[in-house]
Residue frames as a rotation matrix with the C-alpha (Angstrom) as fourth column:
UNK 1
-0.501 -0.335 -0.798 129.95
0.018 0.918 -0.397 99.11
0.865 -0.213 -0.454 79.49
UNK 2
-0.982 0.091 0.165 128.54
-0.171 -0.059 -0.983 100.28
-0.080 -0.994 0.074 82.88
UNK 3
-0.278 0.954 -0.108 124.75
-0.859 -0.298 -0.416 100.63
-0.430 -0.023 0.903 81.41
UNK 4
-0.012 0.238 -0.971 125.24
-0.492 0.844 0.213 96.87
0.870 0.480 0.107 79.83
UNK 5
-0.696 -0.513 -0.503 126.33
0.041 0.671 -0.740 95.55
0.717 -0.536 -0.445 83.24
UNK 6
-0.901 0.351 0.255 123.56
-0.320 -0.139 -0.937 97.38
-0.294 -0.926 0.237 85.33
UNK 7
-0.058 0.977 -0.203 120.95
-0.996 -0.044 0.073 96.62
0.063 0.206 0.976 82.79
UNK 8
-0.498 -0.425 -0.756 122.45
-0.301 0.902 -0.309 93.35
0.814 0.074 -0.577 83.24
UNK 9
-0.981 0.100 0.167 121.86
-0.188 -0.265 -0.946 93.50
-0.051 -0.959 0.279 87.00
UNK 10
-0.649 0.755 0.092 118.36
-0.760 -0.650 -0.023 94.50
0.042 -0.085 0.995 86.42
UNK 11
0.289 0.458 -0.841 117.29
-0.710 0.692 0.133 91.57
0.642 0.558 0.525 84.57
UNK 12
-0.625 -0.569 -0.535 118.75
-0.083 0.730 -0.679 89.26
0.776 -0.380 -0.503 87.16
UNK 13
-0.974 0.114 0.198 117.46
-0.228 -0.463 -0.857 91.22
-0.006 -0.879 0.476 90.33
UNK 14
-0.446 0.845 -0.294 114.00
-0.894 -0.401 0.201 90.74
0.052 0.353 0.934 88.30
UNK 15
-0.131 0.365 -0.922 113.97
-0.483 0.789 0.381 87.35
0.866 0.495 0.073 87.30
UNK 16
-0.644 0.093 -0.759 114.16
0.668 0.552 -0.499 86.15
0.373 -0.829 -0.418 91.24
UNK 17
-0.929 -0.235 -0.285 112.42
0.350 -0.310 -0.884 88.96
0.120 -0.921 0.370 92.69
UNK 18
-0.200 0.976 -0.089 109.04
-0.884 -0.141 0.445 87.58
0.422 0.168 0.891 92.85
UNK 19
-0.136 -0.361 0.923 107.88
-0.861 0.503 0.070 84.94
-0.489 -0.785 -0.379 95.48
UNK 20
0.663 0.309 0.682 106.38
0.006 0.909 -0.418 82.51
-0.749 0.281 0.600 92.73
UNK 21
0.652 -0.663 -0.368 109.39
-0.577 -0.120 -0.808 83.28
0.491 0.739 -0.461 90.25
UNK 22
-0.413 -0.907 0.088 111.69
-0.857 0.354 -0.375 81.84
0.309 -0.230 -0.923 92.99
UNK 23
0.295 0.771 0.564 108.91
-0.585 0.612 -0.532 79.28
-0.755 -0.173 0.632 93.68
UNK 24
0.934 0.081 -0.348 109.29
-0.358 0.240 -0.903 78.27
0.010 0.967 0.253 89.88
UNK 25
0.323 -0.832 -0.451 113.03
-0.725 0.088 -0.683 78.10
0.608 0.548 -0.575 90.05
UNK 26
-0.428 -0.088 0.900 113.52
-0.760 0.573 -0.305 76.14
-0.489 -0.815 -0.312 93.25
UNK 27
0.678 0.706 0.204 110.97
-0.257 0.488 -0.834 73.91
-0.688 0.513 0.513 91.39
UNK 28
0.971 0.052 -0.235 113.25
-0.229 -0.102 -0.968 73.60
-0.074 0.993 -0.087 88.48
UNK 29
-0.085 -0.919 0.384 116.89
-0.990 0.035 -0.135 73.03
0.111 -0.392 -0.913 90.16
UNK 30
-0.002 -0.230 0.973 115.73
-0.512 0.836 0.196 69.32
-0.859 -0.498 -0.119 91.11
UNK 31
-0.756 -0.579 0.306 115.47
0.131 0.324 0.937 69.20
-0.642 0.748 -0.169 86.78
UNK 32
-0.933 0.315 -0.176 113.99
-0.314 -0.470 0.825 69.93
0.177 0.825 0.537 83.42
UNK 33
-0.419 0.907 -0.030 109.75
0.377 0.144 -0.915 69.85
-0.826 -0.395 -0.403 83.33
UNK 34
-0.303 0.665 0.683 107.04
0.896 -0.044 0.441 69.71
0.323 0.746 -0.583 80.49
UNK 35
-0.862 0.467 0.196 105.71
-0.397 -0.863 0.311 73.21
0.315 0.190 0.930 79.87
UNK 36
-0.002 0.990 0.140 102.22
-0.339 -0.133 0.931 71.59
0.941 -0.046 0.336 80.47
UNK 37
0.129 0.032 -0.991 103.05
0.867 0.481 0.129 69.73
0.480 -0.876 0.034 83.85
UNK 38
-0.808 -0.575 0.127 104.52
0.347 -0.639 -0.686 73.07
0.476 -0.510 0.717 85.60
UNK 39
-0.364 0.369 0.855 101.55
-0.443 -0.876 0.190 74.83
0.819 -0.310 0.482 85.98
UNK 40
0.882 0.363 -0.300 100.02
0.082 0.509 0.857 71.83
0.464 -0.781 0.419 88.70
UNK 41
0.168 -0.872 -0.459 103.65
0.586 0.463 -0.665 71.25
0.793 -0.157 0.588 89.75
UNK 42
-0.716 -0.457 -0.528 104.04
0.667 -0.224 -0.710 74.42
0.206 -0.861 0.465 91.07
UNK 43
-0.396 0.710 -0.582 100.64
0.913 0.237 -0.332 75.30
-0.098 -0.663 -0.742 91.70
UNK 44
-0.458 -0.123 -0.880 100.41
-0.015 -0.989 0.146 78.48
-0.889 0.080 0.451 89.49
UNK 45
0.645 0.743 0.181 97.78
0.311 -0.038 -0.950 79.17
-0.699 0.668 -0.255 86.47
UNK 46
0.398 -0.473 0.786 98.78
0.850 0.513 -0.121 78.98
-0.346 0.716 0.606 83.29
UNK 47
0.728 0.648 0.225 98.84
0.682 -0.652 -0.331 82.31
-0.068 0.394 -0.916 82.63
UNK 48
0.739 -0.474 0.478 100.45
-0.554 -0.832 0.033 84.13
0.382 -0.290 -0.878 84.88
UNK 49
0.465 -0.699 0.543 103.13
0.048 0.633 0.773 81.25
-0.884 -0.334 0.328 84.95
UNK 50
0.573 0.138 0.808 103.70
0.810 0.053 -0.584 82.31
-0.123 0.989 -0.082 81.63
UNK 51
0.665 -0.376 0.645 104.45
-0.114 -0.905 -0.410 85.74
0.738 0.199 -0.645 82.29
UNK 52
0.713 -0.593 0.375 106.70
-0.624 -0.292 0.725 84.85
-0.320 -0.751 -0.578 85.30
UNK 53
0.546 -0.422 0.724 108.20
0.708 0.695 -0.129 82.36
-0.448 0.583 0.678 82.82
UNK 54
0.607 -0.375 0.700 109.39
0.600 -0.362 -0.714 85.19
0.521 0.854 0.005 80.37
UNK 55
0.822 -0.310 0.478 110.68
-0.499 -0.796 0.342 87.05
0.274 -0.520 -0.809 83.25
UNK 56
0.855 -0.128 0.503 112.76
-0.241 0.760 0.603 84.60
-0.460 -0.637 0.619 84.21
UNK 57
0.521 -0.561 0.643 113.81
0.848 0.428 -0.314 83.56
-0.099 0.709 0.699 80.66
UNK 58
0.758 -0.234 0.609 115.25
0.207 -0.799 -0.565 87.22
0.618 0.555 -0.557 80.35
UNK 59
0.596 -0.276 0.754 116.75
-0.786 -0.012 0.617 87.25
-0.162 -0.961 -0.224 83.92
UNK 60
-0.190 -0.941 -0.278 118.73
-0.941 0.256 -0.221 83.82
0.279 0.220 -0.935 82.50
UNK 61
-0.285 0.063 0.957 117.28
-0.605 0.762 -0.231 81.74
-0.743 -0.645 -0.179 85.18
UNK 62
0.434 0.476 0.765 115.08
-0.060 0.862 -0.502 79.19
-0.899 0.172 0.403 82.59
UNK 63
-0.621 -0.546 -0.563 115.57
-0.628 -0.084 0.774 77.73
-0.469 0.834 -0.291 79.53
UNK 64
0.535 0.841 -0.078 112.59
-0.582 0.300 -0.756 76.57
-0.612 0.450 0.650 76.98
UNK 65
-0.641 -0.400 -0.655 113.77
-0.763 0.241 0.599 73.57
-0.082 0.884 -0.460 74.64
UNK 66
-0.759 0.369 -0.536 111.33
-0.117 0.732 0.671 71.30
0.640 0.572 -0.513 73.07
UNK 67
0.595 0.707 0.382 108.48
-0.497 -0.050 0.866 72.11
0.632 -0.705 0.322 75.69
UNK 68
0.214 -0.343 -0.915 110.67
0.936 0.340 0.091 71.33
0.280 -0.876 0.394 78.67
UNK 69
0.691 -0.355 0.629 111.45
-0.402 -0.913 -0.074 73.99
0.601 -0.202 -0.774 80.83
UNK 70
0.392 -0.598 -0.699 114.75
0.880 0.465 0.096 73.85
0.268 -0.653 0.709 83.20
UNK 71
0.896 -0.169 -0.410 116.48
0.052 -0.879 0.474 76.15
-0.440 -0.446 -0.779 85.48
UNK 72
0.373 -0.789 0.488 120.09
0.580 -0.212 -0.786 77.61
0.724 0.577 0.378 84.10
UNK 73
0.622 0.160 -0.767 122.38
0.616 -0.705 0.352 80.25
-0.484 -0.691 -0.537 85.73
UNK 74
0.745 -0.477 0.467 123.87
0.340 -0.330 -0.880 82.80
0.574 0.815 -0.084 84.29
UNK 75
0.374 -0.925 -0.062 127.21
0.918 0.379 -0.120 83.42
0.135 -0.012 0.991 84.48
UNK 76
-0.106 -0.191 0.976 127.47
-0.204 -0.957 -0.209 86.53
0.973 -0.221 0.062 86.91
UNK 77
-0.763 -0.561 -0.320 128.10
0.106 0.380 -0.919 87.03
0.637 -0.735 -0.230 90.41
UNK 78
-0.499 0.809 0.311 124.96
-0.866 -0.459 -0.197 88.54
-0.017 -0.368 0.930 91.19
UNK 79
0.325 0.499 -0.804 122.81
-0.620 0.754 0.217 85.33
0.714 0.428 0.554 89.27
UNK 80
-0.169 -0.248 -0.954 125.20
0.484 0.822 -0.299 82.48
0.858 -0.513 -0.019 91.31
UNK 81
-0.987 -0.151 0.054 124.74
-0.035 -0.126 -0.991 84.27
0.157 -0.980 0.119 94.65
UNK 82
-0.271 0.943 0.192 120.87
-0.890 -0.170 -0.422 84.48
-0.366 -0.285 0.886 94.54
UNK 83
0.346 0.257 -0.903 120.73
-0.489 0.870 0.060 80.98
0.801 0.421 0.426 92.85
UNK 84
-0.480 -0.409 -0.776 122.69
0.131 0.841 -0.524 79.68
0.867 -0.354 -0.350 95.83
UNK 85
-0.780 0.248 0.574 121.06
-0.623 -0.229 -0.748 81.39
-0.054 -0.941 0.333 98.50
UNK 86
0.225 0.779 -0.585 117.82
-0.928 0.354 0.115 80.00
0.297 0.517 0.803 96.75
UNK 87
0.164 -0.311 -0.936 119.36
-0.482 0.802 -0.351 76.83
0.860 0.509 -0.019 96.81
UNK 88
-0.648 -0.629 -0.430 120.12
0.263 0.345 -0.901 76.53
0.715 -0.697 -0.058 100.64
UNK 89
0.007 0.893 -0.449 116.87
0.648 0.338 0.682 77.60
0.761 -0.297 -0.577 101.07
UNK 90
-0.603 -0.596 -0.529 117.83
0.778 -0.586 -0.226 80.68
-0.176 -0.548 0.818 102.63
UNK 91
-0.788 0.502 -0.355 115.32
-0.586 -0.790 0.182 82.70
-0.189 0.352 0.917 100.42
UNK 92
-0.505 0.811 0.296 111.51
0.551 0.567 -0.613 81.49
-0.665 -0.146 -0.733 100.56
């Protein structure tokens, strides 16, 4: 149970802890976005918006459905405290 909960952690700690990852989400809190608009939106190449996409999606924060992307939190204490700080603009 401890090595589900920290690997848990991990994947959280990851999915924000990158300035265009929290770029992306912050982006994504004001609501869902075409997969092909993001990359102008928030001003990141397709690419490597891609790979900070999958980091994310593992980390909880996004959710892919039907080429939309939106932000999500998961349902830990760790996730809602760095989503709100995020949110209050507290983390840049």
């Amino acid at each position: 149970l401890f090595l589900l909960h920290t690997a848990a952690q991990g994947l959280i700690a990851a999915g924000l802890a990158h300035e265009r990852r929290i770029r992306i989400f912050r982006f994504l809190l004001g609501g869902p976005c075409p997969l092909r608009d993001l990359p102008f939106a928030v001003r990141i190449p397709a690419h490597p918006l891609q790979v900070h996409l999958s980091t994310l999606q593992a980390g909880g924060f996004v959710a892919r459905v039907n080429n939309q992307v939106s932000a999500t939190v998961p349902n830990h204490p760790l996730a809602k405290a760095l989503a709100k700080l995020i949110q209050r603009g507290a983390v840049r």
